[in-house]
LOVEX-449700 format. One record per atom (N, C-alpha, C): atom name; x, y, z. Coordinates in steps of 0.001 Angstrom, whole numbers, plus 500000, padded with zeros to 6 digits. Each point is the difference from the previous one (the first is absolute). Layout:
BEGIN
PT doba      X      Y      Z
PT   CA      X      Y      Z
...
END
This chain:
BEGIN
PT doba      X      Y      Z
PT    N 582411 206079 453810
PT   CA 498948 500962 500343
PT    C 500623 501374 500174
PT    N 499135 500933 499303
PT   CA 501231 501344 500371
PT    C 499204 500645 501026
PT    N 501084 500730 500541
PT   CA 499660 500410 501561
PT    C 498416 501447 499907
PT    N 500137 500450 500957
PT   CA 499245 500932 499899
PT    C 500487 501396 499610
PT    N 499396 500797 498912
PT   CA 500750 501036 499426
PT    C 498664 500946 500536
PT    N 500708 500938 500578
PT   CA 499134 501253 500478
PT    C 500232 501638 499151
PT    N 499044 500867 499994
PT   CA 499858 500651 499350
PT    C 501343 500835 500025
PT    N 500420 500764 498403
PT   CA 501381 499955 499985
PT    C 501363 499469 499466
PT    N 499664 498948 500500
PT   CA 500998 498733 499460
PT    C 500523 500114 498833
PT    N 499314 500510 498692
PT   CA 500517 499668 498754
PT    C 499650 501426 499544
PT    N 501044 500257 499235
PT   CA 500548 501359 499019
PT    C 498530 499963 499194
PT    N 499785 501727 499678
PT   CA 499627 499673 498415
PT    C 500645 499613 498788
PT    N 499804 499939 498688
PT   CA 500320 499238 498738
PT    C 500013 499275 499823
PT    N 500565 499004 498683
PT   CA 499596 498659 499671
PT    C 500807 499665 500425
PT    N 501271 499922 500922
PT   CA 500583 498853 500755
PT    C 499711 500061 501318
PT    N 499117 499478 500548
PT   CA 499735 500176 501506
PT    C 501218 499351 500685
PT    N 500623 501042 500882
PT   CA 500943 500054 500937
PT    C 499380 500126 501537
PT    N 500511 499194 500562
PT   CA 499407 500086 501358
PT    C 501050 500992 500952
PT    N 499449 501028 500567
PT   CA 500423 500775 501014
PT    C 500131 499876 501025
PT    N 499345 498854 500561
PT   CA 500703 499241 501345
PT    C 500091 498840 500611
PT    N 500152 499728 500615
PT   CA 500324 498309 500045
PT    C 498574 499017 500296
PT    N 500028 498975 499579
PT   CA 498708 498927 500147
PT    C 499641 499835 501423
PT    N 499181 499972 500633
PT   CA 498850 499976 501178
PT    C 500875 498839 500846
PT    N 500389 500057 501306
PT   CA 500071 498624 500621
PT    C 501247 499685 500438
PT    N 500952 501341 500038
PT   CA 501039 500211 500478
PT    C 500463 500009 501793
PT    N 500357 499127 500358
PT   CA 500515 499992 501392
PT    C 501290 501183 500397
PT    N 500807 500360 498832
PT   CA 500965 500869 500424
PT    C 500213 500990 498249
PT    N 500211 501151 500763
PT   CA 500303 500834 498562
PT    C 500922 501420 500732
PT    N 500846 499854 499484
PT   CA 501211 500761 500347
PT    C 500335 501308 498562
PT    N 499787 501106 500346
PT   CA 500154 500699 498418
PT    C 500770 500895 500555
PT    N 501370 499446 499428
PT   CA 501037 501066 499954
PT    C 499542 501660 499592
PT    N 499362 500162 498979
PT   CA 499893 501517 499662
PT    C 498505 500621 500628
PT    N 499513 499281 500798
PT   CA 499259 501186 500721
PT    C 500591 500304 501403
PT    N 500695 501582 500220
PT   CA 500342 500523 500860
PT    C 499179 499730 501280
PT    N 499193 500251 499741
PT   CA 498928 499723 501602
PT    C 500165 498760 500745
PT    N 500743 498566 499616
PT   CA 499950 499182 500357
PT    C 501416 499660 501007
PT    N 500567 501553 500132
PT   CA 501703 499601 500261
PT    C 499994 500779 501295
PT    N 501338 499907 500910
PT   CA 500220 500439 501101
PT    C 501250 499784 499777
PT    N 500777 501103 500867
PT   CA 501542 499943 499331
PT    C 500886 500538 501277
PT    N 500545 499511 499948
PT   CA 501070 500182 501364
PT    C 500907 501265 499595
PT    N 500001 500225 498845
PT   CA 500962 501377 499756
PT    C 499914 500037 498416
PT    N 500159 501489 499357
PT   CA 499890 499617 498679
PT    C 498929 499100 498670
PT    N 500666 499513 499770
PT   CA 499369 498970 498713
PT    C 500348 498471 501050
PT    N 500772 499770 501107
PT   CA 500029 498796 500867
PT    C 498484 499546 500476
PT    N 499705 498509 499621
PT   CA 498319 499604 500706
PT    C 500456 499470 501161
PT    N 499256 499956 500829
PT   CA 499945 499180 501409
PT    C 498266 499607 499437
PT    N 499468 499965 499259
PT   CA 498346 499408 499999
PT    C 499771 500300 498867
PT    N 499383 498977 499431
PT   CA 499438 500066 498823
PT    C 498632 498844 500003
PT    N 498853 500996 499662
PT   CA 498321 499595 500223
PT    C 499544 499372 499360
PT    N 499145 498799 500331
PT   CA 499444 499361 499452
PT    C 498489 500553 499200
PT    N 499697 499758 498579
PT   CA 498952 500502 499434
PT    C 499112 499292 500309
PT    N 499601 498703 500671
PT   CA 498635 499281 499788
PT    C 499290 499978 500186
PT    N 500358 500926 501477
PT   CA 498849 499903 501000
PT    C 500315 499292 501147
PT    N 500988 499110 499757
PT   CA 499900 499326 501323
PT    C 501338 500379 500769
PT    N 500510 501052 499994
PT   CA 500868 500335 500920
PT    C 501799 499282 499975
PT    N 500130 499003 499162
PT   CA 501134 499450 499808
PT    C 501566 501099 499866
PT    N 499828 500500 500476
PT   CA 501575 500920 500159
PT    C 500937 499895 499975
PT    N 501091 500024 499585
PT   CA 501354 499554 499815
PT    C 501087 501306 500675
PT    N 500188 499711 501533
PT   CA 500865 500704 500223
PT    C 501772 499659 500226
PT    N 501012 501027 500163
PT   CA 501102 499419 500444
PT    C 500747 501546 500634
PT    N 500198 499201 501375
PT   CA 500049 501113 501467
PT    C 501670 500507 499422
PT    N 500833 498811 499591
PT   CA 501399 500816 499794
PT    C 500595 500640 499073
PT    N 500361 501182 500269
PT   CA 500596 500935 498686
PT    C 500548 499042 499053
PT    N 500856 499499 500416
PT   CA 501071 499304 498890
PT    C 499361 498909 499068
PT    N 498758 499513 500870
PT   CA 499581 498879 498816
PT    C 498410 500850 499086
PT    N 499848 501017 500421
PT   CA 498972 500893 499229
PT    C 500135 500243 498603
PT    N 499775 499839 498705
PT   CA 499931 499979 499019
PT    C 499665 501723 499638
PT    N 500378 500294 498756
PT   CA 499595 500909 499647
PT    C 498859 500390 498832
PT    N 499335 501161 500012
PT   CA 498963 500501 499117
PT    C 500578 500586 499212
PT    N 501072 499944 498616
PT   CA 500553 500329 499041
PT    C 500265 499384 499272
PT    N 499414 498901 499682
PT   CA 499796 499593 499047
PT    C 498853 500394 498553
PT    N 500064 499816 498686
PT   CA 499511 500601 499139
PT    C 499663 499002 498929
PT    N 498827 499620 499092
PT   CA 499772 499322 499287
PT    C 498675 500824 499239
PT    N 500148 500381 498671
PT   CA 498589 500212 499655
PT    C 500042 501935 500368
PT    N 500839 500489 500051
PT   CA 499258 501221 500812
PT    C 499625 499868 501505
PT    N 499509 498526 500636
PT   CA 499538 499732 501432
PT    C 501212 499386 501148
PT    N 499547 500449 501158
PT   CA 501055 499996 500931
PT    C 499582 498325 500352
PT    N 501471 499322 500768
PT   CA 500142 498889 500632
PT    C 501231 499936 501197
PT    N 499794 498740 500531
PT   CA 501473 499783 500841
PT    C 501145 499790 499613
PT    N 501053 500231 500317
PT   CA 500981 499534 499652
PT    C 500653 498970 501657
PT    N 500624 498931 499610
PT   CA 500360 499157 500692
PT    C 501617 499172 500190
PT    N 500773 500827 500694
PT   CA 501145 499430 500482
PT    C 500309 500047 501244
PT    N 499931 498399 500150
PT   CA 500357 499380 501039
PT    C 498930 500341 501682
PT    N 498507 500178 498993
PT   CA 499011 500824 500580
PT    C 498801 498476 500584
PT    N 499336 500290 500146
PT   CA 498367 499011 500114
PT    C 499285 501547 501103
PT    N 498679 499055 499460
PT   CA 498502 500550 500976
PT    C 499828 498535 500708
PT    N 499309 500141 500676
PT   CA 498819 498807 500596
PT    C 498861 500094 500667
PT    N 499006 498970 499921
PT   CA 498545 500019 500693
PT    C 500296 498688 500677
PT    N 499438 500001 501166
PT   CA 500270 498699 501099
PT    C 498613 498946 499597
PT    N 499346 500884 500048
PT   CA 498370 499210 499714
PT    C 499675 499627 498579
PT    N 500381 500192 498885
PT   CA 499586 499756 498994
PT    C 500580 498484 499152
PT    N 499461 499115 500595
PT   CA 500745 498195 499706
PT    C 499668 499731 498071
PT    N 499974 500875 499409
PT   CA 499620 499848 498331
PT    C 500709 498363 499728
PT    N 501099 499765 500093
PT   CA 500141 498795 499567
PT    C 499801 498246 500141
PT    N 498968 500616 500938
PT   CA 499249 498497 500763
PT    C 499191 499157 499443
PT    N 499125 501095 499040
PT   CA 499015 499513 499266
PT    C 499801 500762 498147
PT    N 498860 499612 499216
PT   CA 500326 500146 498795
PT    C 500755 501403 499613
PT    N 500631 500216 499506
PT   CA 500237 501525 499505
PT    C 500411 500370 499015
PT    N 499964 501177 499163
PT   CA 500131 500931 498752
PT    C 500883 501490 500576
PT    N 501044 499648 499419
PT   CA 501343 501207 500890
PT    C 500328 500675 498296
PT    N 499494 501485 499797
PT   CA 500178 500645 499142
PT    C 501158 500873 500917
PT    N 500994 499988 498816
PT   CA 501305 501354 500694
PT    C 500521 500475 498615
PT    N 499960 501856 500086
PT   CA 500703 500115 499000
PT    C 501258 500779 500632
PT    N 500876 499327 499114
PT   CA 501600 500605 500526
PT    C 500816 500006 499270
PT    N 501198 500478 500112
PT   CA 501222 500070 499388
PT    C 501175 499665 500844
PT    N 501036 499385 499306
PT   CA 500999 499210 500672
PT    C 501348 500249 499135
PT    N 500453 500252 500723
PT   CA 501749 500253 499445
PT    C 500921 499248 501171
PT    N 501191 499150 498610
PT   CA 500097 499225 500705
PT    C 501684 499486 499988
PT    N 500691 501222 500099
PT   CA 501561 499376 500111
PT    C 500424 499124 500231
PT    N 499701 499184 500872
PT   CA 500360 498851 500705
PT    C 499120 499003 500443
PT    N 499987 498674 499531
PT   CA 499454 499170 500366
PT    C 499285 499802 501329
PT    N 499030 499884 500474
PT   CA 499567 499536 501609
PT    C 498337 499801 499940
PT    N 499796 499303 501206
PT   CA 499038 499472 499521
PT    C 498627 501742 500981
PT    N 498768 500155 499272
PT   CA 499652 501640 500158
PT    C 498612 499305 500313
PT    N 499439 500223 501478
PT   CA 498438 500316 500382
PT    C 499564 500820 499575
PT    N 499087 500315 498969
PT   CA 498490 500841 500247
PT    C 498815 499882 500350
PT    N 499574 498836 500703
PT   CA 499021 499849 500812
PT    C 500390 498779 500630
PT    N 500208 499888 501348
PT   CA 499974 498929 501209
PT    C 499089 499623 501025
PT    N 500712 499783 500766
PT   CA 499104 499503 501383
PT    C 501021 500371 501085
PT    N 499862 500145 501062
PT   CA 500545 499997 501274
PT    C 501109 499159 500183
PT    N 499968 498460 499429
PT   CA 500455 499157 500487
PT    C 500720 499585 498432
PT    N 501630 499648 500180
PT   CA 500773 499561 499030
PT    C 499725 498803 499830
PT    N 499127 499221 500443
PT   CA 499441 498560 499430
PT    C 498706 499931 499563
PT    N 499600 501211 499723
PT   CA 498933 499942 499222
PT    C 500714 500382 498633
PT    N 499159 499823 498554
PT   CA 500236 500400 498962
PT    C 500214 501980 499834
PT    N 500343 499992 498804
PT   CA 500349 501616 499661
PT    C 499837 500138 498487
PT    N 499205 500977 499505
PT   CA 499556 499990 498386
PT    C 501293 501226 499805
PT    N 500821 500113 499543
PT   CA 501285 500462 499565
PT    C 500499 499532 498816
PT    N 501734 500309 499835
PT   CA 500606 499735 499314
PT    C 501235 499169 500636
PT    N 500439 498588 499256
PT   CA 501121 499011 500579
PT    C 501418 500677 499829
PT    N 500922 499019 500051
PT   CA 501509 500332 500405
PT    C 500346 500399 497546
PT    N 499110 499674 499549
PT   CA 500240 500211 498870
PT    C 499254 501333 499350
PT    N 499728 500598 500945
PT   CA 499167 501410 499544
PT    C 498614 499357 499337
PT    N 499376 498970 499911
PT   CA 498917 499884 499268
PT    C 499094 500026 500444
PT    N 498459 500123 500092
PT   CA 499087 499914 500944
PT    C 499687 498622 500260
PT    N 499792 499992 501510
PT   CA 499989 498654 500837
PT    C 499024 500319 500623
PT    N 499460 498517 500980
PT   CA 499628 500031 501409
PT    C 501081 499189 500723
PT    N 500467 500573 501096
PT   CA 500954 499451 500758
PT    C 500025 499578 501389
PT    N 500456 499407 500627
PT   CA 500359 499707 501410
PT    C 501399 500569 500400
PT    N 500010 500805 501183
PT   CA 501359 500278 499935
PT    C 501236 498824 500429
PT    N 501149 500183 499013
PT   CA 501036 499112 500927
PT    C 499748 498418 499418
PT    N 498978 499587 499365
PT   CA 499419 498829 499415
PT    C 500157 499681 499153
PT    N 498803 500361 499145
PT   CA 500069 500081 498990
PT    C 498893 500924 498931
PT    N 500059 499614 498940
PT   CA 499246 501251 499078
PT    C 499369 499172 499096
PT    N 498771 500997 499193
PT   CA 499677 499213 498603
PT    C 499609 501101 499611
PT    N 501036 500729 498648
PT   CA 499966 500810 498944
PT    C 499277 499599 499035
PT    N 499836 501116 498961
PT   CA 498744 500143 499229
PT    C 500669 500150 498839
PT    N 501080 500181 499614
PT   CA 501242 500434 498782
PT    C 498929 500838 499442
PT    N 499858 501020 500692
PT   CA 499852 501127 499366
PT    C 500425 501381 500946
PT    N 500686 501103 499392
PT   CA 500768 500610 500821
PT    C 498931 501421 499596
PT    N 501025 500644 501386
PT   CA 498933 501753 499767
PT    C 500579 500869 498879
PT    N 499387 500291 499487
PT   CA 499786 501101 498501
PT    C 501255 501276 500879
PT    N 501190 499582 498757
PT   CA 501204 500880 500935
PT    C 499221 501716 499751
PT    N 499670 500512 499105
PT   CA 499621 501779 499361
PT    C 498885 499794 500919
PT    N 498662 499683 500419
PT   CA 498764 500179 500738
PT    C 499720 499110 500642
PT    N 498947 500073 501012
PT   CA 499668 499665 500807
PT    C 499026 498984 499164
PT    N 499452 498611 500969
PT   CA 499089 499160 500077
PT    C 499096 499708 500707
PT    N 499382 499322 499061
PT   CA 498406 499918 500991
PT    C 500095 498434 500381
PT    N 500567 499974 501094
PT   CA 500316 498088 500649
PT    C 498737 499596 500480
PT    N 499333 498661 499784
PT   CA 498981 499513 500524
PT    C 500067 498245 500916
PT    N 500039 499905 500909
PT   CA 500235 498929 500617
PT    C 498197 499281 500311
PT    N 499660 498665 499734
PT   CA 499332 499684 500069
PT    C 499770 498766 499879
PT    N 499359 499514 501590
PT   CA 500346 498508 500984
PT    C 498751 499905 500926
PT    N 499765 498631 500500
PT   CA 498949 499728 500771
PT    C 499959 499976 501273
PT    N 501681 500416 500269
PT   CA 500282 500328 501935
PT    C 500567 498738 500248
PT    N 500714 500568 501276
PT   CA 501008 498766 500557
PT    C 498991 498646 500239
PT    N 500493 499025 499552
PT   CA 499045 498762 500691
PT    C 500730 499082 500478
PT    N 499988 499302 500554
PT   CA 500688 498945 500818
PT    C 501900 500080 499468
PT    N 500213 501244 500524
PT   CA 501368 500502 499378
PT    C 500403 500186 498334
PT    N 499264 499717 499317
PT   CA 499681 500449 498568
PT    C 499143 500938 499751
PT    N 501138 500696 499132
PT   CA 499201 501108 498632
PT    C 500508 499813 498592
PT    N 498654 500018 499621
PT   CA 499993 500603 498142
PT    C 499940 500964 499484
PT    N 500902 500397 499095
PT   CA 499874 501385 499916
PT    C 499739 500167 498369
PT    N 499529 500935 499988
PT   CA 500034 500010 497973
PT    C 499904 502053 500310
PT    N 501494 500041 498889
PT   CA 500470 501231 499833
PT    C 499388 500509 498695
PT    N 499880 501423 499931
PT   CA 499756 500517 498763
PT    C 500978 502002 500060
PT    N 500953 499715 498840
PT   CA 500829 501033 499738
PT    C 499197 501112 498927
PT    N 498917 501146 500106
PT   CA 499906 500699 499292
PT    C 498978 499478 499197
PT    N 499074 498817 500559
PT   CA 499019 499259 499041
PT    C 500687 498766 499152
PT    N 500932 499715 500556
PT   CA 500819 498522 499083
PT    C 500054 499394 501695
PT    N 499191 498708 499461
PT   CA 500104 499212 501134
PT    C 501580 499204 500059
PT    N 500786 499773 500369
PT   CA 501239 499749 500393
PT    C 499855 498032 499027
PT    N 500090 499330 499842
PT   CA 500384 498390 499638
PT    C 499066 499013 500719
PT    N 500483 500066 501098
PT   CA 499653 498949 500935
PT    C 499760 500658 501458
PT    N 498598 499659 500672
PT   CA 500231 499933 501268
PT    C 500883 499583 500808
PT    N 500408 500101 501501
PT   CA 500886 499551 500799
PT    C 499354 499729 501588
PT    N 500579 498736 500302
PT   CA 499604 499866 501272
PT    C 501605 499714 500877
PT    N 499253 500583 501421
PT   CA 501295 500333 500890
PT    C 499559 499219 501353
PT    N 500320 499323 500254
PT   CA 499793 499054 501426
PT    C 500328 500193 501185
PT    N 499871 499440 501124
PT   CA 500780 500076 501717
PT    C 499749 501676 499988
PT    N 499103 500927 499844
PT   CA 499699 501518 500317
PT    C 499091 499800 501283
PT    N 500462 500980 501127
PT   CA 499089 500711 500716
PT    C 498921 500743 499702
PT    N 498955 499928 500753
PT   CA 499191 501236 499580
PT    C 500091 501227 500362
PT    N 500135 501164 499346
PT   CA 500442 501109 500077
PT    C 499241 500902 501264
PT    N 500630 500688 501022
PT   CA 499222 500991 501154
PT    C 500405 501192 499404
PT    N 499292 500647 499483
PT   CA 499925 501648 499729
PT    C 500310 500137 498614
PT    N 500471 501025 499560
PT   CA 500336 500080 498780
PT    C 501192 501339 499881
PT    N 501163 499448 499322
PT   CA 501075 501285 499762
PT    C 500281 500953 498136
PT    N 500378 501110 500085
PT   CA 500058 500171 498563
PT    C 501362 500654 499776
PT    N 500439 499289 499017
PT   CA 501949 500716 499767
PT    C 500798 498832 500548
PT    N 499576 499054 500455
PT   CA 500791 498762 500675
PT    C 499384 498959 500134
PT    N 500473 498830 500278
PT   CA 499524 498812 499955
PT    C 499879 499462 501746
PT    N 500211 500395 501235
PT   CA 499428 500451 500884
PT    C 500717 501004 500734
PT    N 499565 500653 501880
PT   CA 500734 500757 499876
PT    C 501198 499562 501044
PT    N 501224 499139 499495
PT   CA 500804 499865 500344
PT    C 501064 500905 498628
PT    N 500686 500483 500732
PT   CA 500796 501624 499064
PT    C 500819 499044 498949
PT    N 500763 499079 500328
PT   CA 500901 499332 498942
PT    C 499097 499535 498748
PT    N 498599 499651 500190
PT   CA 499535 499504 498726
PT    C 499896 501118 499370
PT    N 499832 501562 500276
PT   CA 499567 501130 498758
PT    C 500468 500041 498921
PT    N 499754 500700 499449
PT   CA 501168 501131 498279
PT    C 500700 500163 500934
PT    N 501501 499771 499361
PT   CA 501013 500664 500089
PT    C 499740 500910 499810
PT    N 501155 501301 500476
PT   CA 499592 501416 499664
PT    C 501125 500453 498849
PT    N 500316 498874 499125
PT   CA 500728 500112 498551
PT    C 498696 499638 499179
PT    N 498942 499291 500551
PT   CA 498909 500165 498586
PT    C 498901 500988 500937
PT    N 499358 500246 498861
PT   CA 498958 500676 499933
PT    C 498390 499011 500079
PT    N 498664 500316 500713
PT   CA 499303 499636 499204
PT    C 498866 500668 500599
PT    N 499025 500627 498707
PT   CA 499250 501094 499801
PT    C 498349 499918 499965
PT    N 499306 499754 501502
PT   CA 498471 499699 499783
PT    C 498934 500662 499905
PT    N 499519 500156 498957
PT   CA 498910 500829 499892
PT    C 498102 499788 500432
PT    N 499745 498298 499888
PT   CA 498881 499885 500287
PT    C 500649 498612 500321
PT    N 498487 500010 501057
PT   CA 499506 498277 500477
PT    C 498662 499956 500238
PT    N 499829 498889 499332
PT   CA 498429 499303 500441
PT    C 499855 498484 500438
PT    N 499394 500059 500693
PT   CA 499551 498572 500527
PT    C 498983 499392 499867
PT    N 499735 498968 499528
PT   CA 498260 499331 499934
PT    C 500340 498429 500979
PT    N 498843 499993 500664
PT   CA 499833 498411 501107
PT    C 499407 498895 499358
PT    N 500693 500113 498234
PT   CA 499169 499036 499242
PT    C 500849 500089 498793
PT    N 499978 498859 499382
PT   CA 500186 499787 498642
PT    C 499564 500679 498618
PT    N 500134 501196 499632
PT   CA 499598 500813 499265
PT    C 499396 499231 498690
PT    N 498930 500415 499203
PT   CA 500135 498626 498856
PT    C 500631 501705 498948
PT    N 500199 498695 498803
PT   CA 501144 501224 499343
PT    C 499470 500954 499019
PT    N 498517 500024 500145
PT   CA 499209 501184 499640
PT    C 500729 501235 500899
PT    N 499454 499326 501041
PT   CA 500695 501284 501288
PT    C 501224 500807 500167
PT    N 501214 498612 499518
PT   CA 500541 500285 500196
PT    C 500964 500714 499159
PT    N 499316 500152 498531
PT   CA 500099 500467 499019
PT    C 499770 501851 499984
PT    N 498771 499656 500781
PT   CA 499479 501049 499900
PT    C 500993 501071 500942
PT    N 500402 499826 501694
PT   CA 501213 500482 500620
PT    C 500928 500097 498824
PT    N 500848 499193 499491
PT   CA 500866 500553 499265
PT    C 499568 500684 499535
PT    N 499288 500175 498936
PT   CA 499676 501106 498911
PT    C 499778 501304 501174
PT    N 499602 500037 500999
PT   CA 499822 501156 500618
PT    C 501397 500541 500934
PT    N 501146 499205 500171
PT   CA 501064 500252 500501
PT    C 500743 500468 498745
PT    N 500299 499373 498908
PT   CA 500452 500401 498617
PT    C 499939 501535 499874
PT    N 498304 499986 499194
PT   CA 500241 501613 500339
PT    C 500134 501052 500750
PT    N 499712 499408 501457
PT   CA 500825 500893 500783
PT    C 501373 500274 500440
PT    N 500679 499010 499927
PT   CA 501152 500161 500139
PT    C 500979 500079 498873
PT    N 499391 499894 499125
PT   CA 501064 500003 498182
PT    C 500555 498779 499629
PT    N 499854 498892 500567
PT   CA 500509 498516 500096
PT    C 500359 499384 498662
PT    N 500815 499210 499624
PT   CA 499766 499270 498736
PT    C 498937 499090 499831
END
């Protein structure tokens, strides 16, 4: 079923391009609108705003783990992330169904295993990348289940994680790299359910972050409290694509 498209949404000409994201979003994080940032000094965030409406905020009180607003993709501004995270205490996204759109870029000298969206708690799952640079969902310290498909080294990607929520310590996850659904789903067992939600790490205990020898570069997030069907979720990509220049 495709979501609700409100006036706007789609470009003129014969390829209708959608201009903003599908109806039904619990969290939307947009790196390149300025208005959404608060900054402890400089291009440094201490806050970065939630678009949805519902107030989901992602702050982080200490200089040193504050990420920066210099990042660049497209002409449009993003974070850059070493050895950084945000967090929201209240926002439990991985409890129940969800659709985790992130577009980012990742550089990656050295092997380790990289959060871009967590939970509070290192026994809950983490939609990232494993100890092999590839995109995973992981547990920290546990174990992992990669997707053998790695991030586009020249540009950024449009990562899509999409699962029915922790259930009796199981999740399923089914990945999609850029509109190529990954092989095979993966399921990950013995998980907590996640309290809050972190971004740049897999929770916020400091040893799980980026090293501050890699890089990794976020420009958008969206969240849906549901299983996107892949009209929808088609349709987000195509609207992250051309905004961000994506392959």
């Amino acid at each position: 079923m495709i979501g609700a498209i409100t006036a706007g949404t789609f470009s003129s000409g014969a390829a209708l391009i959608p201009t903003s994201p599908v109806a039904g979003y619990s969290l939307w994080l947009d790196g390149d609108d300025a208005s959404t940032f608060t900054y402890s000094s400089g291009v440094v965030v201490s806050q970065w705003n939630d678009k949805s409406g519902s107030a989901r905020n992602f702050t982080q009180a200490t200089v040193g783990y504050q990420p920066s607003r210099n990042a660049t993709q497209n002409g449009k501004s993003g974070l850059t992330f070493n050895a950084d995270f945000m967090a929201n205490t209240g926002f439990n996204w991985v409890n129940s169904a969800f659709t985790v759109f992130v577009v980012m870029k990742y550089l990656y000298p050295t092997f380790n295993f990289t959060g871009i969206l967590g939970s509070n708690l290192t026994s809950a799952p983490t939609m990232g990348m494993d100890s092999t640079d590839a995109f995973a969902t992981f547990k920290v310290g546990v174990s992992s289940s990669p997707y053998n498909l790695f991030p586009t080294s020249s540009n950024a990607d449009v990562a899509v994680w999409k699962a029915p929520g922790v259930s009796s310590g199981s999740l399923t996850t089914t990945f999609y790299k850029n509109g190529t659904q990954a092989a095979a789903t993966t399921t990950m067992t013995t998980l907590a359910t996640g309290t809050g939600a972190v971004i740049g790490a897999s929770s916020t205990v400091p040893q799980d972050l980026t090293p501050a020898s890699n890089s990794t570069f976020i420009y958008e997030v969206l969240v849906y409290p549901s299983q996107l069907s892949d009209v929808d979720r088609g349709l987000n990509e195509t609207y992250l694509k051309n905004k961000w220049g994506t392959p």
